[in-house]
C-alpha positions as CSV (number, residue, x, y, z in Angstrom):
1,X,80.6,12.5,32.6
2,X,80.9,10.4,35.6
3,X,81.4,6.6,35.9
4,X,78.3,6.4,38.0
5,X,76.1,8.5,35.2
6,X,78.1,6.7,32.4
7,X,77.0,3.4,33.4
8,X,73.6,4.8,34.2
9,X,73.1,5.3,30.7
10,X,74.7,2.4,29.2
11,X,73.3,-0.2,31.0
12,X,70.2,-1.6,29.7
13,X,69.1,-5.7,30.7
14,X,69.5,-8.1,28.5
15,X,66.1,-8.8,28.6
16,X,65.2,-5.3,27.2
17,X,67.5,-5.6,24.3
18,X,66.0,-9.3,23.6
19,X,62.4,-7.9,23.4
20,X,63.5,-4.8,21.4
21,X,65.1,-6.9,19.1
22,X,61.8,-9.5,19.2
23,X,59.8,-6.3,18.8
24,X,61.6,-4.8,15.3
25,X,61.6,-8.3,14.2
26,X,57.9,-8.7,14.9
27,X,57.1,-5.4,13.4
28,X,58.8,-5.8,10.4
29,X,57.0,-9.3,10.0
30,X,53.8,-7.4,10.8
31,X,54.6,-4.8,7.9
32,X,55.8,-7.4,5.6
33,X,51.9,-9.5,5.7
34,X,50.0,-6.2,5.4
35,X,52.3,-4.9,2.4
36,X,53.0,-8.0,0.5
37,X,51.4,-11.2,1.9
38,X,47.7,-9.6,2.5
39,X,45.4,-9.4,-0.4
40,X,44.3,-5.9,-2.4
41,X,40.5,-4.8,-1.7
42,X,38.3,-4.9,-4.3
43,X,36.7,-1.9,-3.6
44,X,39.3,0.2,-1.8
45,X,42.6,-1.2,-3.8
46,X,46.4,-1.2,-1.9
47,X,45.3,2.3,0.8
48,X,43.2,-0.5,2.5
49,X,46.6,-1.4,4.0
50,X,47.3,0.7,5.8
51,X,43.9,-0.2,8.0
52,X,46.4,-3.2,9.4
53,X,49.0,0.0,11.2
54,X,45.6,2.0,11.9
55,X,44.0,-0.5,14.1
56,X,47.0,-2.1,15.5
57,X,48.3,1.4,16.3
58,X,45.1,2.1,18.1
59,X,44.4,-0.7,20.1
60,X,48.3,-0.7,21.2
61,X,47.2,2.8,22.8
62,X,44.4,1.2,24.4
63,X,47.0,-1.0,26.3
64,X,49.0,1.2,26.9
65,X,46.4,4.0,28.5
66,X,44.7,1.1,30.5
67,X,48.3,0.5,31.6
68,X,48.2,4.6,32.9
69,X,44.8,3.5,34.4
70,X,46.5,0.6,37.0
71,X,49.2,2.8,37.8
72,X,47.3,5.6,38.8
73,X,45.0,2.6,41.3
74,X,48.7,1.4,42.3
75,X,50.2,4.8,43.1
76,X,47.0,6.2,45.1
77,X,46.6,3.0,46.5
78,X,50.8,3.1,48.0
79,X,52.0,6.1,47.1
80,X,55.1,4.6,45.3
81,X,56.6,6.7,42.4
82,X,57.0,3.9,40.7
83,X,53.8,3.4,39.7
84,X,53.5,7.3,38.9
85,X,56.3,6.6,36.5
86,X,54.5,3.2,34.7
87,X,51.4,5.8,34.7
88,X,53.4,8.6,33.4
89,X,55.0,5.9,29.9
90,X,51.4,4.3,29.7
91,X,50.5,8.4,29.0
92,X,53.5,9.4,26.7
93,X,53.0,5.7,24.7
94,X,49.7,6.0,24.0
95,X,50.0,9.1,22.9
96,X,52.2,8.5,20.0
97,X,50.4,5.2,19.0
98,X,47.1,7.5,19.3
99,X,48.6,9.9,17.0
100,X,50.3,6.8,14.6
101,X,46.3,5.7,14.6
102,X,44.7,9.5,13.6
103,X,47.9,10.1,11.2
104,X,47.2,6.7,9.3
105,X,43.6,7.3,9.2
106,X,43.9,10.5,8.0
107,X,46.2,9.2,5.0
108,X,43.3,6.4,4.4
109,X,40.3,9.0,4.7
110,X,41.7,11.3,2.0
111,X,41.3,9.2,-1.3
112,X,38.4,7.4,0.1
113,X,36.4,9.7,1.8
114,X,38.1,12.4,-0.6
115,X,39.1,14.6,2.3
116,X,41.8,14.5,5.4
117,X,39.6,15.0,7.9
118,X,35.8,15.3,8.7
119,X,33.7,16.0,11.8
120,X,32.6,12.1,12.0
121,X,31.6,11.4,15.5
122,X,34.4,8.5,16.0
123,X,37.4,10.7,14.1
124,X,35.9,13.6,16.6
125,X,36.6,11.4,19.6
126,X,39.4,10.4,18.7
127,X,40.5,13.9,18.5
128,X,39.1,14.4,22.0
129,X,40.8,11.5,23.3
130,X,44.6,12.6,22.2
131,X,43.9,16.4,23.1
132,X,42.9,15.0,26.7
133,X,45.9,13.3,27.6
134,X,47.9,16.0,25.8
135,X,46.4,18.4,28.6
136,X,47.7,15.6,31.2
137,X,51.1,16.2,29.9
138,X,51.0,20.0,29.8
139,X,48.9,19.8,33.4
140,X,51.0,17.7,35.1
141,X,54.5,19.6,34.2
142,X,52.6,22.5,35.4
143,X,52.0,21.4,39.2
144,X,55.5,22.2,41.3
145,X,54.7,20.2,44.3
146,X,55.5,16.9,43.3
147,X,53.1,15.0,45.9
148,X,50.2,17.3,44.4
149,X,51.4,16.7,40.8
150,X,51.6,12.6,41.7
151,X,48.3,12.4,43.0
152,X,46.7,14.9,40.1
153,X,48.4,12.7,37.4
154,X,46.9,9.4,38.8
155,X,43.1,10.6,39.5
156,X,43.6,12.7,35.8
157,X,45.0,9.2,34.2
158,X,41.9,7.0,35.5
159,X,39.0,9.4,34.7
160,X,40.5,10.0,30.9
161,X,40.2,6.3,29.9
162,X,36.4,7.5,29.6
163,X,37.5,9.3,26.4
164,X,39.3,5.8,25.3
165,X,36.4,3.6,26.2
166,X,33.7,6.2,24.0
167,X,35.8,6.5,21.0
168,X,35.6,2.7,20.4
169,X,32.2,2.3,21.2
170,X,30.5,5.5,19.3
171,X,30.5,3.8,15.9
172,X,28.6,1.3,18.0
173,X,26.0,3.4,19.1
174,X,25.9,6.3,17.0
175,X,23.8,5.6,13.5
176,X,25.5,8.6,11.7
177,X,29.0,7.7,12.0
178,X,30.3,6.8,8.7
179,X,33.6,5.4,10.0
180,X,33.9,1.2,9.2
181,X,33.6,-0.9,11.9
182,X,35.7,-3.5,10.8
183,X,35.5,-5.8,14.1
184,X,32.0,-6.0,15.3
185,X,28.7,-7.5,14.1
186,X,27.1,-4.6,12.3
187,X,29.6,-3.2,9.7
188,X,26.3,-1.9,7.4
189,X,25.7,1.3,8.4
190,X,29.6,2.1,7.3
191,X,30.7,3.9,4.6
192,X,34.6,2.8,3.5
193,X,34.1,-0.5,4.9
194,X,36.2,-3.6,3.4
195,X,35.1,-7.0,3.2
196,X,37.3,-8.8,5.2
197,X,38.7,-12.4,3.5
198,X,40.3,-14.7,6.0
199,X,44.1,-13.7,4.7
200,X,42.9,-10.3,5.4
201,X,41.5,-11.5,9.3
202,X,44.9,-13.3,9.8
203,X,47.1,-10.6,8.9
204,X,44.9,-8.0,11.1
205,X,44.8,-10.4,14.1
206,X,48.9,-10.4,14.2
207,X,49.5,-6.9,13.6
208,X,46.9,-6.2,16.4
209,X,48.8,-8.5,18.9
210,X,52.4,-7.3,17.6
211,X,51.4,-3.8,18.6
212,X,49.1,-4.6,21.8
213,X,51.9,-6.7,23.5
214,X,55.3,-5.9,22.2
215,X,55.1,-2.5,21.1
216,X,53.4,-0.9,24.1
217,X,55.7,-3.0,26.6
218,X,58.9,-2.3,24.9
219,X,58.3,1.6,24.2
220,X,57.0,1.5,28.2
221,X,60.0,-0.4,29.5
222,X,62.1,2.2,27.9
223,X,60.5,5.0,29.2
224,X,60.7,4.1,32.8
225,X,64.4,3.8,32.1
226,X,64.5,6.7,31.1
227,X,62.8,8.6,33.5
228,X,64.8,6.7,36.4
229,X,67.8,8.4,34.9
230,X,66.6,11.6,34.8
231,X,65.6,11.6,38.8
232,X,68.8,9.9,39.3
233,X,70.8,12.4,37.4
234,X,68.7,15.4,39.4
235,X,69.6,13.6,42.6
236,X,73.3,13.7,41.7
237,X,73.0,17.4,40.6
238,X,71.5,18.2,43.8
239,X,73.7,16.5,45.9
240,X,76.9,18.3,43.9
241,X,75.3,21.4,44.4
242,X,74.5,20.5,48.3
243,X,78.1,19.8,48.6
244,X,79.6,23.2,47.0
245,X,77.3,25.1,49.1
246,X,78.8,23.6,52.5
């Protein structure tokens, strides 16, 4: 391996490894109040903790997608891949932390609900909403032209936040939905539903701004590292193979 590609993938800002560092930290604190510090339901017992992950994990996907959302607007607005890059980690972020959310509830759903998964209309759009910006993934790696794909991934990244946007509201709107709505003013028509104490509030409220700020940021940051060094490296293997042909 070259110099140039060696310190291409060593370097890293010392600001990055400060807010990775922050971000375990914060995360472990975060785990630590839901685990140990948060009290047990009375009705639901020690699964209700893992609601603290579940919602965190989601609305750090929200961020994270709304962050695909401005850099699709940025990228067709100037045409800079950089912003088709921030669009492209917002994707690939809120993925995971959407699939960290449907994983967790899944795990809750199974004692209480005594099943895995059901057809309820929020789990349902939820399911929509990962499988949609799966298809960006698969879509996008599909198109060769890479102005095409650029301009296909940023229109494709600001009409799926629709799927983002109904999956929170549907328990809203939708009587039959037996999913709780644990932040919001009508939690009665909910089956599963805890009450929530104001230990319980606390340790919710930090979890949910751990993994809304810190998570999403840091797991973004990296990934537009690491996607600079793979058009870097491809640069570099071009130009070798430029030169070896002359």
């Amino acid at each position: 391996m070259s110099t140039k590609v060696k310190n291409l993938v060593t370097a890293q800002p010392r600001l990055l490894s400060l807010l990775t560092a922050i971000t375990i930290g914060a995360v472990g604190i975060g785990l630590y109040l839901a685990l140990a510090y948060a009290g047990t339901d009375r009705i639901q017992g020690e699964v209700q903790r893992i609601f603290y992950l579940h919602m965190a994990s989601f609305f750090g996907a929200c961020v994270a997608y709304t962050v695909t959302v401005v850099g699709g607007v940025q990228y067709l607005r100037t045409r800079e891949a950089r912003w088709d890059t921030l669009s492209l980690a917002g994707v690939e972020v809120g993925l995971a932390l959407a699939l960290v959310n449907i994983v967790t509830g899944s795990v809750w759903a199974r004692p209480i609900w005594e099943t895995w998964w059901n057809w309820d209309p929020r789990l349902t759009a939820a399911a929509i909403s990962v499988l949609t910006y799966a298809a960006y993934l698969m879509l996008r790696n599909a198109i060769d032209n890479i102005d095409t794909r650029r301009r296909f991934a940023a229109v494709y990244g600001i009409v799926a936040i629709v799927t983002v946007i109904l999956t929170f509201i549907i328990p809203r709107i939708v009587p039959e939905t037996i999913h709780p709505i644990v932040i919001g003013p009508s939690p009665a028509n909910a089956e599963g539903d805890f009450e929530m104490s104001a230990r319980s509030g606390m340790v919710l409220g930090v979890n949910i701004l751990i993994w809304m700020t810190l998570v999403p940021v840091t797991l973004m940051w990296y990934r537009v590292r690491l996607q600079n060094f793979a058009e870097r490296v491809n640069e570099l293997r071009l130009a070798v193979l430029s030169g070896q042909s002359s």
